[in-house]
Structure formats: C-alpha cells, structure tokens
C-alpha positions as CSV (number, residue, x, y, z in Angstrom):
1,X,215.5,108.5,-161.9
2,X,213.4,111.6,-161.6
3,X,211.4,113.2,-164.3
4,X,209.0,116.2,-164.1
5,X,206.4,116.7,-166.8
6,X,205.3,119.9,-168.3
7,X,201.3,120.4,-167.9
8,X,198.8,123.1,-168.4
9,X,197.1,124.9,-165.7
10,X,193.0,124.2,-166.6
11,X,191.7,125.8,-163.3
12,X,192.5,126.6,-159.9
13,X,190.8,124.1,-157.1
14,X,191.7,125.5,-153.8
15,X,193.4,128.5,-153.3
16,X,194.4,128.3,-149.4
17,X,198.5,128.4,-148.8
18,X,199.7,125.8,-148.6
19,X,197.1,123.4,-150.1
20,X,196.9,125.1,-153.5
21,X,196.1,123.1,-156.0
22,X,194.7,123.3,-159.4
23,X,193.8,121.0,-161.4
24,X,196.7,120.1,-164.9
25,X,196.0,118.6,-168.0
26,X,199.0,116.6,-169.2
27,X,198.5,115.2,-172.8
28,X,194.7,115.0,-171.9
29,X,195.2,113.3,-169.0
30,X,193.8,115.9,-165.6
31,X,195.4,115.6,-162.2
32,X,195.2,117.6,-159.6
33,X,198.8,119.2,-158.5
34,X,200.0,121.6,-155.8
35,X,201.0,124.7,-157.2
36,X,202.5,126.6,-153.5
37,X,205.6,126.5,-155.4
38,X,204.1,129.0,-158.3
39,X,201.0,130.4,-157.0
40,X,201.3,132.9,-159.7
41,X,200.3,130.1,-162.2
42,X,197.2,130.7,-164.1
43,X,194.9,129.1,-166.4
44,X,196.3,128.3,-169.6
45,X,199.6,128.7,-167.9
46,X,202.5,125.9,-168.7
47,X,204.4,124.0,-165.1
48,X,206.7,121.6,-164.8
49,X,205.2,118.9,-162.3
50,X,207.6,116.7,-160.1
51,X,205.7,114.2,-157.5
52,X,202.5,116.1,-158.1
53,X,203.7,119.5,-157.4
54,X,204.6,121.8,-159.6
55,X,207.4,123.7,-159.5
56,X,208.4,126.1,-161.9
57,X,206.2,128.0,-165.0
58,X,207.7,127.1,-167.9
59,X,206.4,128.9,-171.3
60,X,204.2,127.1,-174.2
61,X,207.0,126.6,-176.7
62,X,209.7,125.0,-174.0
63,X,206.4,122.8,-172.8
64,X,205.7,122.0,-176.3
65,X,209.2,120.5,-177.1
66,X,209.5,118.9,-173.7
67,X,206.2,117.2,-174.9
68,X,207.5,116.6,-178.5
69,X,210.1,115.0,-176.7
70,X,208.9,112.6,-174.4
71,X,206.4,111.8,-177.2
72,X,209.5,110.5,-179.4
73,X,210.5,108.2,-176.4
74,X,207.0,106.4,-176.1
75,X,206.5,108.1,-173.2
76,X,202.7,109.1,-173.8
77,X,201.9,105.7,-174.7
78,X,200.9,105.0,-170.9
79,X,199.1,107.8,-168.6
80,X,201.0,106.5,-165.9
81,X,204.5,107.8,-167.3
82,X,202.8,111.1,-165.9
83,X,201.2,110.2,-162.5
C-alpha cells in the first residue's frame, strides 16, 4: 500500500533542477523532500509527499482534513508513518 502525506513547505534547500529540495514539516516532524515535481511550491505552501518527493500542491484546508484524517487512524502516533 502506498500513502502520500500532506506537508508544509518551511524553506527551500537547494534550488538546482533536478535536486530541488526543501525542507517539509509534517505534523512537526522536518524532512527534507524533492520538490522537481512542483517547483512552484513556496514557503507556507501545502504538498503531498510520496517516497520523499512531493508531487502535487495541495491547498491548506484539503491538507488540513487529510491531516484530521490520518490523525483519527493513529497515524501520527509514530513519525515513522511519515518517513
């Protein structure tokens, strides 16, 4: 099973196509995360992540529910549920 996590874009890390990255805070927990696939991102912005890339934007109040609901399932119970 597959699952991709919505996280929000803190700051960009490297800028250089194709090793963007930018560092994402998912439920207080940072990673860094490839963003080539939505190098419009910005800070503040909402992604979903899949594998450590992420791969759409998504906005604040579809990240918020997606976050409400994994929340419901336990799933913030472990940071690695999101690595």
């Amino acid at each position: 099973m597959c699952l991709a996590v919505p996280g929000q874009v803190i700051r960009w890390v490297r800028s250089e196509f194709p090793f963007v990255e930018a560092e994402v805070d998912f439920l207080g927990v940072r990673r860094l995360c490839n963003l080539a696939c939505v190098p419009d991102a910005q800070p503040g912005d909402y992604v979903i992540v899949h594998a450590g890339v992420a791969i759409a934007r998504v906005d604040e109040a579809a990240a918020q529910q997606s976050l409400v609901d994994l929340r419901s399932l336990g799933a913030d119970e472990s940071e690695d549920e999101f690595a």
